[in-house]
C-alpha positions in Angstrom: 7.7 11.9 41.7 6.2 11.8 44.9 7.3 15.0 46.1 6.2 16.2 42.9 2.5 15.1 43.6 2.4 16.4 46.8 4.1 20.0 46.4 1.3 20.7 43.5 -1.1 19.0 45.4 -0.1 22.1 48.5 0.1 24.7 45.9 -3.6 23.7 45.0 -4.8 23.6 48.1 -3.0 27.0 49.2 -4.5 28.5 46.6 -8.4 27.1 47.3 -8.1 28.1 51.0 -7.0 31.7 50.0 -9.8 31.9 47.5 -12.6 30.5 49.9 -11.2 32.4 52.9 -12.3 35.7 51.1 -15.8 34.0 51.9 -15.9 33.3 55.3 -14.1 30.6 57.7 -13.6 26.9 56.9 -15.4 24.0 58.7 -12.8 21.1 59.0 -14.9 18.7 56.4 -14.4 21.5 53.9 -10.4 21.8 54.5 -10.7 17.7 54.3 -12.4 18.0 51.0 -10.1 20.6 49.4 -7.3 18.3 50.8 -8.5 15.5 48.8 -9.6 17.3 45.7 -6.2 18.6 45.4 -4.7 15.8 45.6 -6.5 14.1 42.8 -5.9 17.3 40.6 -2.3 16.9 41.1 -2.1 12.7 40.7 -3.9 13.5 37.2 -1.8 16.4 35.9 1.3 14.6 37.2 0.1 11.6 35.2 -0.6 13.3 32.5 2.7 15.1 32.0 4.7 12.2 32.4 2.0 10.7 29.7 3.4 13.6 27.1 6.7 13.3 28.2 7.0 9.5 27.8 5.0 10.2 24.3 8.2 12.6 22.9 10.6 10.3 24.3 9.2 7.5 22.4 8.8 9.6 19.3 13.3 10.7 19.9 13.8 6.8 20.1 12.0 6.2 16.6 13.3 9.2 14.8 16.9 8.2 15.9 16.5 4.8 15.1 15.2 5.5 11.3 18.2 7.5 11.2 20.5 4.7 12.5 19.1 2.5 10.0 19.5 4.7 7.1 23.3 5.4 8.1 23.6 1.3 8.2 21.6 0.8 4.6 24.0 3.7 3.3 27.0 2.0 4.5 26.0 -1.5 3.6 24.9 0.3 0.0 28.3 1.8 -0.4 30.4 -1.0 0.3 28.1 -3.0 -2.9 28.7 -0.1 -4.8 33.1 -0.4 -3.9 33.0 -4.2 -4.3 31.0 -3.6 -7.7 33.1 -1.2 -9.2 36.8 -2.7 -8.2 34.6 -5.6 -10.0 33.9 -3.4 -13.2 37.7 -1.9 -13.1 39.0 -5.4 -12.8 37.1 -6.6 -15.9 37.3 -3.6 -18.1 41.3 -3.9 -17.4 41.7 -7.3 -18.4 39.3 -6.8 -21.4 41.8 -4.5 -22.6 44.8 -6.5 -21.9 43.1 -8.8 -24.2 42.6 -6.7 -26.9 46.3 -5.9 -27.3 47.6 -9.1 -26.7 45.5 -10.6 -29.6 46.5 -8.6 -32.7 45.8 -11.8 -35.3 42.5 -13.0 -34.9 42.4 -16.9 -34.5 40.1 -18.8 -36.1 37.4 -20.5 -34.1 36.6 -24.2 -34.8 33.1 -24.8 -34.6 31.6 -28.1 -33.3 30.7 -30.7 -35.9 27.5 -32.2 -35.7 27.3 -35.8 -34.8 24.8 -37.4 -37.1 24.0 -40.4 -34.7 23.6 -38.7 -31.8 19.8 -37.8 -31.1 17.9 -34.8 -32.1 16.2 -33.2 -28.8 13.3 -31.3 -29.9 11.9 -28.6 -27.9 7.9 -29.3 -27.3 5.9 -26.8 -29.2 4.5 -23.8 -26.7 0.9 -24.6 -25.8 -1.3 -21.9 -26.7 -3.1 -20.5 -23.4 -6.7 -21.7 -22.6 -9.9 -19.4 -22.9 -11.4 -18.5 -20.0 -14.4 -20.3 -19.6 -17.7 -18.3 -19.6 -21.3 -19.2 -18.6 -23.5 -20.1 -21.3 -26.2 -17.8 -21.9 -29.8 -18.8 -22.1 -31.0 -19.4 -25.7 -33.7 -17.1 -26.8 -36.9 -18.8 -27.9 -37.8 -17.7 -31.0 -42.1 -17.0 -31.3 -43.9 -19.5 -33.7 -45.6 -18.2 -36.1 -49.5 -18.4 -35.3 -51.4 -21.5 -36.6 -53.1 -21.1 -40.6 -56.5 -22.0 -40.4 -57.4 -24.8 -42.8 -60.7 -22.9 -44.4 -59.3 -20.8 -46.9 -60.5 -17.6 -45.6 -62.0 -14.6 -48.2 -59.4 -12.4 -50.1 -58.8 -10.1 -48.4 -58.8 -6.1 -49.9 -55.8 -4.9 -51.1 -54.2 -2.6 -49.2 -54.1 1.0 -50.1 -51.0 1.5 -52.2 -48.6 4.3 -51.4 -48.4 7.2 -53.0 -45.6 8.2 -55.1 -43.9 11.4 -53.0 -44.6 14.3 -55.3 -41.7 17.1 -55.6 -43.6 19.8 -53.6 -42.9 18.3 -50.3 
């Protein structure tokens, strides 16, 4: 890993020098500087590949465990599946032994029921309760306005309507 680092960090710097050599000769500060520039370049891209390599590693590991778990869910499912049909083939093969063994039918004595012994009754169902709502705010009904006590003067009658005539 190491080695790594430093041969990218060289083949940075190489190719720096070359680059700034085309411009004229190098103070030792600058070489120093391109030194350590390089070598940060190459700490980060190392880290970074690693980072996308330990990110497709970790994305193998959960794809093949899904798949381990699915082949153990299958198996577990299939083995249900064998237990449940030997099950079925066990019971449909002595229901038919049955059926040929019994040629007369027999006749079934039912229970007699024992006048002293107590009656349980089953509790009626209780029926659910409502759901219990706010109670709204009762509308005030308007009072009708106050007669006055002097009779006041007839009033006119009002205009009566007219009959609607056929024309309209």
């Amino acid at each position: 890993m190491k080695a790594e680092k430093k041969s990218l960090a060289n083949d940075i710097m190489s190719a720096l020098e070359t680059k700034l050599s085309e411009a004229g000769e190098q103070t030792k500060k600058v070489k120093k500087a391109i030194e350590k520039a390089a070598s940060k370049l190459a700490k980060k891209l190392d880290k970074l590949t690693h980072k996308a390599a330990k990110k497709a590693e970790k994305k193998s590991e959960k794809v093949a465990k899904k798949v381990a778990n699915k082949a153990k869910k299958d198996a577990d499912k299939k083995t249900k599946n064998e237990a449940k049909a030997a099950k079925n083939a066990k019971r449909t093969k002595g229901s038919k032994s049955k059926v040929v063994v019994s040629d007369s039918p027999k006749p079934v004595a039912l229970p007699k029921a024992d006048p002293a012994a107590p009656k349980t009754a089953t509790p009626a169902p209780k029926p659910a309760p409502k759901p219990v709502t706010p109670a709204a705010p009762k509308a005030t009904t308007p009072k009708p306005a106050p007669k006055p006590s002097t009779p006041a003067k007839a009033a006119s009658p009002a205009p009566a309507e007219t009959a609607p005539t056929s024309a309209e």
